[in-house]
N, CA, C and O of each residue as an XYZ file, in Angstrom:
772
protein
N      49.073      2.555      5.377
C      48.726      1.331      4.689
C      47.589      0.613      5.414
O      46.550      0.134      4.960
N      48.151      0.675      6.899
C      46.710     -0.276      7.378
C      45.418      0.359      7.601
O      44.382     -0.305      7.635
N      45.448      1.744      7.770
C      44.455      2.726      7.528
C      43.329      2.848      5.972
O      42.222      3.360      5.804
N      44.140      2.211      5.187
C      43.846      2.582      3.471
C      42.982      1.339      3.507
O      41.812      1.600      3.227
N      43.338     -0.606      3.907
C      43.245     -1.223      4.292
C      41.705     -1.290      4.876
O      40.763     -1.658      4.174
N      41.562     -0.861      6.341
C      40.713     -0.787      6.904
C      39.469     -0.219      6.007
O      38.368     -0.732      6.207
N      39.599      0.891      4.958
C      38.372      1.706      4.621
C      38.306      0.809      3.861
O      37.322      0.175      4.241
N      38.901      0.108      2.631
C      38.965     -0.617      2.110
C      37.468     -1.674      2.522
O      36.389     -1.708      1.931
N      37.780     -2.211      3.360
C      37.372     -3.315      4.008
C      35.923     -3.295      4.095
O      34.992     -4.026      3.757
N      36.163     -1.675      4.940
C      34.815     -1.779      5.380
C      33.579     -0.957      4.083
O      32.360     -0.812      4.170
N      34.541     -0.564      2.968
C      33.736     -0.081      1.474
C      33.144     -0.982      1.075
O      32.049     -0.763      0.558
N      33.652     -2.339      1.169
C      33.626     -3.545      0.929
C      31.948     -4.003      1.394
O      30.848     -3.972      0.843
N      32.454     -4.401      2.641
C      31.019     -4.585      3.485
C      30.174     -3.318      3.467
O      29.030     -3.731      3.656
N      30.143     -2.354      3.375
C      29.291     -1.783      2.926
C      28.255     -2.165      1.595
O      27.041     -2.363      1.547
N      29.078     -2.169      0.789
C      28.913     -2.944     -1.098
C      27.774     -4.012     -0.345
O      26.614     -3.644     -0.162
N      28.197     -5.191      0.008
C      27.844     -6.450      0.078
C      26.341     -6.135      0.876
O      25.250     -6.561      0.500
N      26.562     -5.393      1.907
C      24.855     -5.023      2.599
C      24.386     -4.493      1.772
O      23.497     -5.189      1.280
N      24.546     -3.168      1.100
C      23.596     -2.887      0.031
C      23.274     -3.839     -1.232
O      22.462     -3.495     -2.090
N      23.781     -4.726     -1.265
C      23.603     -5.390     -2.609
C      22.177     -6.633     -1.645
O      21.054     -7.003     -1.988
N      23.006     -6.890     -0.430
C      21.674     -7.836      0.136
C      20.625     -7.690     -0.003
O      19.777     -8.558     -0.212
N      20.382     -5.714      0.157
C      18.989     -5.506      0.548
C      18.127     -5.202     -0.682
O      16.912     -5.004     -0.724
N      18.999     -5.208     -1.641
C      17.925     -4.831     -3.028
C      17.932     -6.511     -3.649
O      17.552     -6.680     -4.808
N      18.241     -7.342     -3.074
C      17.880     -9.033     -3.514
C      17.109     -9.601     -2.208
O      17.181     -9.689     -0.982
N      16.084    -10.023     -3.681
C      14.924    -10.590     -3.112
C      14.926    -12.148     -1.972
O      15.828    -12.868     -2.400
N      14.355    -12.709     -0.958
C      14.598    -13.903     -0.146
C      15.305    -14.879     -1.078
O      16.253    -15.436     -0.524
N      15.106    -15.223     -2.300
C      15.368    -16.118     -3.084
C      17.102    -15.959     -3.558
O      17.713    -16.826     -4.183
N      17.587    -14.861     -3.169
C      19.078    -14.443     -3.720
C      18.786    -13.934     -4.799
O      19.775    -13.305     -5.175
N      17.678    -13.820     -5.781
C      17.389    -13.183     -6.882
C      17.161    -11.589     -6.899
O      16.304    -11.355     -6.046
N      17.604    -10.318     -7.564
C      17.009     -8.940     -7.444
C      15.727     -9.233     -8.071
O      15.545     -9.993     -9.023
N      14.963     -8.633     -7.516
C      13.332     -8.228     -6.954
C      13.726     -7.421     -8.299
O      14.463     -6.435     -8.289
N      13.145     -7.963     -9.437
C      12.400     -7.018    -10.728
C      11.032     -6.282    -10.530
O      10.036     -6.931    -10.211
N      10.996     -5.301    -10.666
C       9.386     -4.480    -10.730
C       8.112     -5.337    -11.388
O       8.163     -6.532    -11.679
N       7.486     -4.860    -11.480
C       6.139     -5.776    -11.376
C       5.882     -5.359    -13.204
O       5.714     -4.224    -13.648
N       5.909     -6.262    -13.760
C       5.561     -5.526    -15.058
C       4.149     -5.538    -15.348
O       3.288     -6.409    -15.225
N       4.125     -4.024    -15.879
C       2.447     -3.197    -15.183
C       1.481     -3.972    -16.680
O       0.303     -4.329    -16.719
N       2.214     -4.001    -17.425
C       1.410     -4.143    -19.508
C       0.830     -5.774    -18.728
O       0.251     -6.303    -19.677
N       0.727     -6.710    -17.577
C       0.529     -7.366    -17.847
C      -0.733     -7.228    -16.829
O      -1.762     -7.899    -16.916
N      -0.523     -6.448    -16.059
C      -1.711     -6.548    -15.059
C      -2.451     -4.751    -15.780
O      -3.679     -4.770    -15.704
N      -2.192     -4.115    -16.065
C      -3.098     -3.832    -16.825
C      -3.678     -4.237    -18.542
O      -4.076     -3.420    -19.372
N      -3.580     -5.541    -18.688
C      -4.543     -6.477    -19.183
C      -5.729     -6.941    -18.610
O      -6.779     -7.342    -19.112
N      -5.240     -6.765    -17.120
C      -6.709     -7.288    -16.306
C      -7.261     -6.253    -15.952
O      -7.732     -6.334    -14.818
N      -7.450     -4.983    -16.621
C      -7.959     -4.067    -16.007
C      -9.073     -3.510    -16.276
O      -8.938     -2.288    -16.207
N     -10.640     -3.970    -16.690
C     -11.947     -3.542    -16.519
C     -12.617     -2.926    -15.893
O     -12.207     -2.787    -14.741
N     -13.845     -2.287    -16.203
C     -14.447     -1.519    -15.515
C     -13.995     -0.500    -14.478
O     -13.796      0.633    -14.916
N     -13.856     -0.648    -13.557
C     -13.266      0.707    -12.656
C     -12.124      0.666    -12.543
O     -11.580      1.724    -12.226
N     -11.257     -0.558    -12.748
C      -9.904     -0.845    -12.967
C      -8.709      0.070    -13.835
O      -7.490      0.187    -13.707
N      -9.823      0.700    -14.870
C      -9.736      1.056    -15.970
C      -8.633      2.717    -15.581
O      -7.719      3.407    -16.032
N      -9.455      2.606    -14.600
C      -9.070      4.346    -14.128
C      -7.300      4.318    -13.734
O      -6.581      5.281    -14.001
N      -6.854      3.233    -13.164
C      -5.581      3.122    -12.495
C      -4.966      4.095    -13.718
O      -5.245      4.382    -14.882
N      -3.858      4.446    -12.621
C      -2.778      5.240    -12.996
C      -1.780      4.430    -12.990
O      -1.741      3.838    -11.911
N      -0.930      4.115    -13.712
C       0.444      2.691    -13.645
C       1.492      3.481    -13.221
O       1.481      4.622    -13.681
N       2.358      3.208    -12.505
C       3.283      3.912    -12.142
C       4.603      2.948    -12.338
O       4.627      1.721    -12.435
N       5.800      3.977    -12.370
C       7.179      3.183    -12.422
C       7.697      2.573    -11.207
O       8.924      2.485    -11.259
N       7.447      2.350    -10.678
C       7.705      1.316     -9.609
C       8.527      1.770     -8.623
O       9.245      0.954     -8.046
N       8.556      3.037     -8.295
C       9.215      3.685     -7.291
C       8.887      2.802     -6.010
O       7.833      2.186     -5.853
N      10.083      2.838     -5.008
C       9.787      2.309     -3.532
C       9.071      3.242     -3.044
O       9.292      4.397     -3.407
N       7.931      2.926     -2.002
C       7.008      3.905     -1.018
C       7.812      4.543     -0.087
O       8.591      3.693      0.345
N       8.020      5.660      0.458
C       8.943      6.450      1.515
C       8.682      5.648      2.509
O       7.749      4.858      2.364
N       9.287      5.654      3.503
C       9.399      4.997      4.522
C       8.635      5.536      6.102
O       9.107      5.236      7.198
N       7.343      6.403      5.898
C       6.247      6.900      6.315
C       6.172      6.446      7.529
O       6.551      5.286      7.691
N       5.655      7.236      8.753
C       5.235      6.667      9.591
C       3.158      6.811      9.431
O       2.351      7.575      8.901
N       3.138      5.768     10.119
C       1.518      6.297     10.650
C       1.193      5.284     11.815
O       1.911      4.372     12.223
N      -0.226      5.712     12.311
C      -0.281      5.082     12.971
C      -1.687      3.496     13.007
O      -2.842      3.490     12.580
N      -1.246      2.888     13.386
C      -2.457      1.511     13.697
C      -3.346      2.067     14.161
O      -3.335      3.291     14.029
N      -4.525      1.420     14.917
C      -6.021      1.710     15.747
C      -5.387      1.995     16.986
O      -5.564      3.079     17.541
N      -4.312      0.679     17.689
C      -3.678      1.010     18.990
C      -2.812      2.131     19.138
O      -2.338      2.418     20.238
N      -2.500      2.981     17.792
C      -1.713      4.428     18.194
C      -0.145      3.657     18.263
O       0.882      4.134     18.747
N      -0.319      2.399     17.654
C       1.535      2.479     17.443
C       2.036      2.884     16.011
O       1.364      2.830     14.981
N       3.044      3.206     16.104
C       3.488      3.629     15.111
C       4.326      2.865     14.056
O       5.361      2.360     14.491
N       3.999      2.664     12.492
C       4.554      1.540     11.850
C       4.684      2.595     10.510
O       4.526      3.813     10.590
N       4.961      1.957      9.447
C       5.743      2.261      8.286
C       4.830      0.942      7.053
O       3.760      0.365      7.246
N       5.517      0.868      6.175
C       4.513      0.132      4.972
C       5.640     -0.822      5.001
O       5.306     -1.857      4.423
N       7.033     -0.876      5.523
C       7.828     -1.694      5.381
C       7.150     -2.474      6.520
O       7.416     -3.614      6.141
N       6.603     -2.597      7.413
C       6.335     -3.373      8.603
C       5.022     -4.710      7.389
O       4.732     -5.883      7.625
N       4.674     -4.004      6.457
C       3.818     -5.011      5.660
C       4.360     -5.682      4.445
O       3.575     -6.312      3.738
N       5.723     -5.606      4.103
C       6.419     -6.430      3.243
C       5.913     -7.721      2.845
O       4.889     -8.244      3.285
N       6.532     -8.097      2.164
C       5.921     -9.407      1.645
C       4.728     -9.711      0.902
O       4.944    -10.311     -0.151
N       3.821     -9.519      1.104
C       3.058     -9.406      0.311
C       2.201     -7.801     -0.073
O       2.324     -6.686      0.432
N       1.236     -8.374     -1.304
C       0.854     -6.969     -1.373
C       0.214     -6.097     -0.687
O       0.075     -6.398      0.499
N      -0.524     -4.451     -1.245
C      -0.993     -3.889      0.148
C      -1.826     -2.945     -0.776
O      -1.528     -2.062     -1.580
N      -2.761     -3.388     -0.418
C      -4.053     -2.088     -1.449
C      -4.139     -1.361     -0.221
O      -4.659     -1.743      0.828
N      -3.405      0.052     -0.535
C      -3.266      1.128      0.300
C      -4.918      2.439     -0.002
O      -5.286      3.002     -1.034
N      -5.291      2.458      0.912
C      -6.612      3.694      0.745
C      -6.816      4.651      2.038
O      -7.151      4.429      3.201
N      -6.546      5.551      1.477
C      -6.677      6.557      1.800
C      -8.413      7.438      1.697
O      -9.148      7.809      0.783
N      -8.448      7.460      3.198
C      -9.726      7.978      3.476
C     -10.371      9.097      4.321
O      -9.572      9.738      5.004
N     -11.490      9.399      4.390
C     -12.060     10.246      5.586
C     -13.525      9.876      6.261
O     -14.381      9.142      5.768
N     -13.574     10.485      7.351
C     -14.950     10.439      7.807
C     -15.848     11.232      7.297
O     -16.936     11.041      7.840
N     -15.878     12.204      6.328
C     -16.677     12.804      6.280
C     -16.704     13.220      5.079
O     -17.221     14.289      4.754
N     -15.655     11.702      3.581
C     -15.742     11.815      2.139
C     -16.763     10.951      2.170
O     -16.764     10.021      2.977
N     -17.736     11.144      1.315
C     -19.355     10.362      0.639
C     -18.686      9.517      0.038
O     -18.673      8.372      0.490
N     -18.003      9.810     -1.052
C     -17.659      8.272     -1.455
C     -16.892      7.128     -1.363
O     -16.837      6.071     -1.992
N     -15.987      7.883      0.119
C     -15.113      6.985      0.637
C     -16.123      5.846      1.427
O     -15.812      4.695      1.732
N     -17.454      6.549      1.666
C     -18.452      5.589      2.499
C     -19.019      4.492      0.980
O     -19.277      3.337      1.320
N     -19.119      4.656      0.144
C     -19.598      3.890     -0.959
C     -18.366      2.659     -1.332
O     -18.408      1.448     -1.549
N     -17.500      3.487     -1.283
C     -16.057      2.337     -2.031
C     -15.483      1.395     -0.511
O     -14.859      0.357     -0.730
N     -15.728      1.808      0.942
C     -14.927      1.384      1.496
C     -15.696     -0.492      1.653
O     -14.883     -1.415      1.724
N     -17.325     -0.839      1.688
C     -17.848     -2.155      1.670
C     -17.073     -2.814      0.099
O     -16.458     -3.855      0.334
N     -17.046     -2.592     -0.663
C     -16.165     -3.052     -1.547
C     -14.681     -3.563     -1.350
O     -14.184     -4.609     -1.766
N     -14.138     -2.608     -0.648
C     -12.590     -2.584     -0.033
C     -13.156     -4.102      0.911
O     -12.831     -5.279      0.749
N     -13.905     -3.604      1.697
C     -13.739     -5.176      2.832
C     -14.300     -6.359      2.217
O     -14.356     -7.453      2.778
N     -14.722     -6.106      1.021
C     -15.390     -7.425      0.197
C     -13.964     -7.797     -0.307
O     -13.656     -8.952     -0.013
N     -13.180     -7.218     -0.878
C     -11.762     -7.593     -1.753
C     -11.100     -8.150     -0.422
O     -10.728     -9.315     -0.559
N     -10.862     -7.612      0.817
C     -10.068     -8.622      1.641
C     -10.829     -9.500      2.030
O      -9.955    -10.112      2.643
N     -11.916    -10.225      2.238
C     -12.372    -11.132      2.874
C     -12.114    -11.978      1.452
O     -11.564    -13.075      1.549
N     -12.311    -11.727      0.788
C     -12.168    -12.533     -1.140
C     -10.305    -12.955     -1.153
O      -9.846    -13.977     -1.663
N      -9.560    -11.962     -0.515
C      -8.134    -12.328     -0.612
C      -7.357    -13.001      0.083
O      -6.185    -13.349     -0.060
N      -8.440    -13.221      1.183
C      -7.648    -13.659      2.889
C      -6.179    -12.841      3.251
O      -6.009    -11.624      3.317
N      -5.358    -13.744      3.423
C      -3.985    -13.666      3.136
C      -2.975    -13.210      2.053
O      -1.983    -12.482      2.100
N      -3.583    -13.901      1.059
C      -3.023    -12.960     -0.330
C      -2.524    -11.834     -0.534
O      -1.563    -11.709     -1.294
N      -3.242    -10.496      0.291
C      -2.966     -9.512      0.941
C      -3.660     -8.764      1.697
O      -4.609     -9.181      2.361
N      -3.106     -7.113      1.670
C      -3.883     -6.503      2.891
C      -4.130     -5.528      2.564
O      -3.195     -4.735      2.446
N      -5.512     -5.073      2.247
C      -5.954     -4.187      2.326
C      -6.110     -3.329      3.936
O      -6.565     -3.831      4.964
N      -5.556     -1.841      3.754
C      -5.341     -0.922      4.480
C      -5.444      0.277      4.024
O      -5.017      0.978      3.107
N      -6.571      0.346      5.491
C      -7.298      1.935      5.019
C      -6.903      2.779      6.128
O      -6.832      2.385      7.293
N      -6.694      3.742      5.800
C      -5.879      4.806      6.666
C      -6.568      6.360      6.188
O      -6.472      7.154      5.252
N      -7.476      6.181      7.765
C      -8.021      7.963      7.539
C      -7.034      8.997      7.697
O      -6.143      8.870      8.537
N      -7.142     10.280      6.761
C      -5.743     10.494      6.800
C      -6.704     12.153      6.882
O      -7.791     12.480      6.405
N      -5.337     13.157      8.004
C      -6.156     14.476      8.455
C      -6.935     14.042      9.327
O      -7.112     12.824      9.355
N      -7.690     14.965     10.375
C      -8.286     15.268     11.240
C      -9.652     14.170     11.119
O     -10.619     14.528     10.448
N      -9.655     12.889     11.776
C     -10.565     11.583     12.313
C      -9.947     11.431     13.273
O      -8.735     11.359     13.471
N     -11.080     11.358     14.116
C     -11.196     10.881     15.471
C     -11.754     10.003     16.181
O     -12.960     10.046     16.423
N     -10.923      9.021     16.647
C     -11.539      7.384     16.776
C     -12.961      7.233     16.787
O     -13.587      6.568     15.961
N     -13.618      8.077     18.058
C     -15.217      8.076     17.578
C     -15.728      7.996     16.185
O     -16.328      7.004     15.772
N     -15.441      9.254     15.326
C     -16.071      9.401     14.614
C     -15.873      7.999     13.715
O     -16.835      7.438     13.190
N     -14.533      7.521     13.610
C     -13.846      6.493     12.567
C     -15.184      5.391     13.017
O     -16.133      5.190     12.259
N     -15.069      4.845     14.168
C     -15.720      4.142     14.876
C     -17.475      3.732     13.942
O     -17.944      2.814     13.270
N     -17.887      5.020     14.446
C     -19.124      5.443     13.913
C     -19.539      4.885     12.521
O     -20.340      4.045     12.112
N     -18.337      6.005     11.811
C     -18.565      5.744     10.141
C     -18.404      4.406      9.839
O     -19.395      4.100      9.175
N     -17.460      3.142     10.014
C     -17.323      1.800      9.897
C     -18.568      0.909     10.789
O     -18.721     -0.285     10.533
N     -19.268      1.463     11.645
C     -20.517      0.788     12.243
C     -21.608      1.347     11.052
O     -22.367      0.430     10.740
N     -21.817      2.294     10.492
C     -22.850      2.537      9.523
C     -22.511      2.234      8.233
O     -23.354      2.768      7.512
N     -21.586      1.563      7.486
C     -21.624      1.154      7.119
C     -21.107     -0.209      6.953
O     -20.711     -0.698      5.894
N     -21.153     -0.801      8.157
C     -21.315     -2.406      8.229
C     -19.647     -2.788      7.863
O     -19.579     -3.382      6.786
N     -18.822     -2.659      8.267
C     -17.544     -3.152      7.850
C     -16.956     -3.193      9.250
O     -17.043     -2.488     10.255
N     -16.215     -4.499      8.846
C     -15.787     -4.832     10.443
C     -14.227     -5.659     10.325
O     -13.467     -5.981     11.238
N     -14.161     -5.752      9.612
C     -12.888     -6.525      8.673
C     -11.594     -5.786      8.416
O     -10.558     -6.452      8.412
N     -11.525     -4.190      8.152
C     -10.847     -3.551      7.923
C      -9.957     -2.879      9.402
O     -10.207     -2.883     10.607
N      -8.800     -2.327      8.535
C      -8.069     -1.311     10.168
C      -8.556     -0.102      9.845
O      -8.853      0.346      8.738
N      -8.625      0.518     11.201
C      -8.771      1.892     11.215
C      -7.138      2.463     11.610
O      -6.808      2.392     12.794
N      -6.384      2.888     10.842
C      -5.059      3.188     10.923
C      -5.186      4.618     10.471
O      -5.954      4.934      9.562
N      -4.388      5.527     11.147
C      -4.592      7.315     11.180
C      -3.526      7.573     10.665
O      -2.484      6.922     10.750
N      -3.764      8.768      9.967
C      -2.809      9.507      9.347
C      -2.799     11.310      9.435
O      -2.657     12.223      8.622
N      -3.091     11.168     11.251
C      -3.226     12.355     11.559
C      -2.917     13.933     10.911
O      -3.583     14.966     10.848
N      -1.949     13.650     10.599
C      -1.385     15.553     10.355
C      -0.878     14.972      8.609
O       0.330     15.038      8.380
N      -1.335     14.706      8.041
C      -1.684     14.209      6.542
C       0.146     13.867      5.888
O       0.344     14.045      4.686
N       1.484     13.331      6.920
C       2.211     13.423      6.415
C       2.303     12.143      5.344
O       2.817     12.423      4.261
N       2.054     11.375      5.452
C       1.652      9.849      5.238
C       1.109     10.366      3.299
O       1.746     10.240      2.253
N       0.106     10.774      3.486
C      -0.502     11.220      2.341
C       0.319     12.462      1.448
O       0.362     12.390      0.220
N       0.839     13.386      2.056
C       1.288     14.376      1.543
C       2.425     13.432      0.848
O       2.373     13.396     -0.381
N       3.476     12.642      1.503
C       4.758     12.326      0.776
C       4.349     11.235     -0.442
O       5.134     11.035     -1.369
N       2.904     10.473     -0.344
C       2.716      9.641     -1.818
C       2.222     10.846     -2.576
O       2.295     10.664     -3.791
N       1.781     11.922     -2.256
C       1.360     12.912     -3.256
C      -0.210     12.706     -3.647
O      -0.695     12.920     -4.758
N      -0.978     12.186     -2.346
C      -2.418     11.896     -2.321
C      -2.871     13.386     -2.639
O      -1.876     14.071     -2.399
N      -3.633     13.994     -2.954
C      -4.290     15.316     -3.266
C      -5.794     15.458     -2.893
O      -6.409     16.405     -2.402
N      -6.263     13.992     -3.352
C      -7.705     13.974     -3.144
C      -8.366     12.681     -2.215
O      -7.535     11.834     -1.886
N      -9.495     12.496     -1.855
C     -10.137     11.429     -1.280
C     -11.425     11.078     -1.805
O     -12.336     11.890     -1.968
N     -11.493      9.633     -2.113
C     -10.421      8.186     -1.966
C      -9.570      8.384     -2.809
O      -9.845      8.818     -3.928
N      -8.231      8.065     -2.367
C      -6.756      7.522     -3.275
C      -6.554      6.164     -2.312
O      -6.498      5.992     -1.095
N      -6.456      5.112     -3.718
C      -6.203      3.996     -3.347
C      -4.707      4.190     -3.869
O      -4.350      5.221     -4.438
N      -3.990      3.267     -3.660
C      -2.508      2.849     -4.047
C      -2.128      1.446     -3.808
O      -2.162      0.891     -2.710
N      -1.730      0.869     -5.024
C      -1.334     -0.716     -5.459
C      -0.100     -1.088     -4.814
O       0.820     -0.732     -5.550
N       0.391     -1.719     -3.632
C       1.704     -1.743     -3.677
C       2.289     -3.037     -3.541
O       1.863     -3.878     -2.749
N       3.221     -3.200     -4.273
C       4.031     -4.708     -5.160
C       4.703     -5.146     -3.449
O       5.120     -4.287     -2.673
N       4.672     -6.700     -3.128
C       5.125     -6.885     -2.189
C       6.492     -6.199     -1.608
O       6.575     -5.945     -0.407
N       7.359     -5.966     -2.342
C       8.706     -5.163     -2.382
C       8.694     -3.831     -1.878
O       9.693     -3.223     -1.496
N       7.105     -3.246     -1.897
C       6.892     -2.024     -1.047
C       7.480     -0.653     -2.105
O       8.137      0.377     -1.959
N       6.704     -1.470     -3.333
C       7.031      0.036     -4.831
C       5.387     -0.164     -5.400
O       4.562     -1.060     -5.576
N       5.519      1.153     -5.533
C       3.935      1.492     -6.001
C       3.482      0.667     -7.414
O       4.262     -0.131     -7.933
N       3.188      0.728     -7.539
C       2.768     -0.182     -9.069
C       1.320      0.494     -9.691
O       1.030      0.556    -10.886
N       0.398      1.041     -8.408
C      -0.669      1.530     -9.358
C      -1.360      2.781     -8.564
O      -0.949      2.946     -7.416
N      -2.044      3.397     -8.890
C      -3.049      4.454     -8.313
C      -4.128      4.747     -8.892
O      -4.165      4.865    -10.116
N      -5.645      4.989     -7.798
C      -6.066      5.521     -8.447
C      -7.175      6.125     -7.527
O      -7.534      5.550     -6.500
N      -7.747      7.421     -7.984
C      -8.485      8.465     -7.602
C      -9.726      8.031     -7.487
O      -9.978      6.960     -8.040
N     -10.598      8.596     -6.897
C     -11.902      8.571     -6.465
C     -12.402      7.288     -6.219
O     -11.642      6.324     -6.132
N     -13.926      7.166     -6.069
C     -14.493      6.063     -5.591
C     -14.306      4.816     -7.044
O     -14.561      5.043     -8.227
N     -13.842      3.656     -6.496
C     -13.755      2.651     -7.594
C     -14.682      0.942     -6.834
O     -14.596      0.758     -5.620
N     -15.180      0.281     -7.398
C     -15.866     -1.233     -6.905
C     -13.830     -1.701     -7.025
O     -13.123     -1.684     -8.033
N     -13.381     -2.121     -5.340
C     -12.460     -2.925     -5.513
C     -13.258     -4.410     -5.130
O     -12.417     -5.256     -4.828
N     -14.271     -4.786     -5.087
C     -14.734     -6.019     -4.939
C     -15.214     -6.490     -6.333
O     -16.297     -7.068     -6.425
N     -14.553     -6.295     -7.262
C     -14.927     -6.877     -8.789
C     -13.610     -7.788     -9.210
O     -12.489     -7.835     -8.702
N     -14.103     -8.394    -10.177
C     -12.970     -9.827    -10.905
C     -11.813     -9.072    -10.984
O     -10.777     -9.648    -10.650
N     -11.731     -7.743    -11.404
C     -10.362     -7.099    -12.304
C      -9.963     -6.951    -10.940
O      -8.929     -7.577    -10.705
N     -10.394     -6.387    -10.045
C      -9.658     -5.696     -8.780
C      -9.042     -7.105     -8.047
O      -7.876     -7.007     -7.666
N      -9.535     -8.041     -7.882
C      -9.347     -9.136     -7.470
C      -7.766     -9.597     -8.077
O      -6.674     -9.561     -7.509
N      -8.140    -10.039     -9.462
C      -7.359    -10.513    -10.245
C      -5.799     -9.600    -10.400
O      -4.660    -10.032    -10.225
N      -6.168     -8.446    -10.722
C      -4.731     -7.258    -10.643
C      -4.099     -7.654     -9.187
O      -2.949     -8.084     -9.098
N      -4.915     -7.477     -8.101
C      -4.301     -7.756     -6.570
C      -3.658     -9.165     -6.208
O      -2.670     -9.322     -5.491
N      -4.485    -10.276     -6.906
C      -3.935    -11.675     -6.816
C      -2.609    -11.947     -7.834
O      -1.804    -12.873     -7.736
N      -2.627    -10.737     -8.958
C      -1.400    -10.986     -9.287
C      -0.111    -10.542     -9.117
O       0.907    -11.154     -9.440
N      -0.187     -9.402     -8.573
C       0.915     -8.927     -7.715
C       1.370    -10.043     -6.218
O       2.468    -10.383     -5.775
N       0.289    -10.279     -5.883
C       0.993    -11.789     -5.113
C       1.794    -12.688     -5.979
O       2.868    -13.183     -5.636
N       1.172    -12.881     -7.193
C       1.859    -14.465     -7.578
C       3.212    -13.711     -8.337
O       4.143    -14.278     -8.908
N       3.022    -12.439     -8.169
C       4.404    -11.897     -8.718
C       5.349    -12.096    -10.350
O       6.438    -11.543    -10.504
């Protein structure tokens, strides 16, 4: 009886933590981002996004510039225009001054994070962000491409939209202007949620 009791108990508290963690700070569950409204704002290169069902992002490691190691949950809360890059994609060098135009345009709002992913090496990272004038952004590695392999990146640039809650909401392939009204506006509204 007091054995039956005990599991009881602790099935219980089990229940109650999982129910915490899928409700949002407010005591409210965290609804998905409904996509029909932010792709209304979606023009010109915007156009390309891929909308996705709102799956949570795996829980990934990679690493910062300092070589520590973090996850996309370490950026909760607000949103996270995720891009995926290289030193030695052409048009990751065209789209990435755009990328640092959209965070200096967002401040806080959110964070754009670019993460060379495969074989970059601080030099070279170094290099490529001194020639083309960006100074605003992280250089965060994604050495041995696991980071990329588990969102199912294939190609470079892959950007990825992600809803403060840390669920994908959008994607999209190749070089895009994220320093335009739509890119702005889609990103400022996943903040205001």
């Amino acid at each position: 009886m007091r054995k039956s009791r005990l599991i009881y108990m602790g099935a219980a508290a089990l229940a109650i933590a999982l129910a915490a963690l899928t409700l949002s700070p407010g005591g409210q569950a965290a609804e998905p981002v409904d996509t029909a409204d932010l792709q209304a704002l979606a023009t010109g290169d915007m156009r390309k996004l891929t909308w996705s069902d709102g799956a949570e992002v795996p829980a990934i490691t990679f690493q910062t510039e300092d070589g520590t190691e973090v996850t996309l949950a370490d950026y909760a809360g607000t949103p996270v225009v995720l891009n995926f890059w290289a030193t030695w994609c052409a048009p990751c060098r065209v789209e990435m001054p755009h990328l640092a135009q959209l965070q200096d345009d967002l401040g806080d709002t959110a964070t754009v994070l670019t993460v060379a992913t495969g074989r970059n090496d601080s030099a070279a990272m170094d290099r490529f962000f001194q020639e083309i004038g960006v100074t605003n952004l992280p250089k965060a590695r994604d050495p041995d491409q696991s980071m990329a392999r588990s969102l199912g990146v294939l190609g470079l640039p892959a950007t990825l939209l992600i809803d403060p809650e840390g669920r994908e909401v959008a994607r999209l392939l190749g070089e895009a202007d994220w320093s335009s009204d739509s890119a702005r506006a889609i990103v400022t509204a996943l903040a205001d949620g």
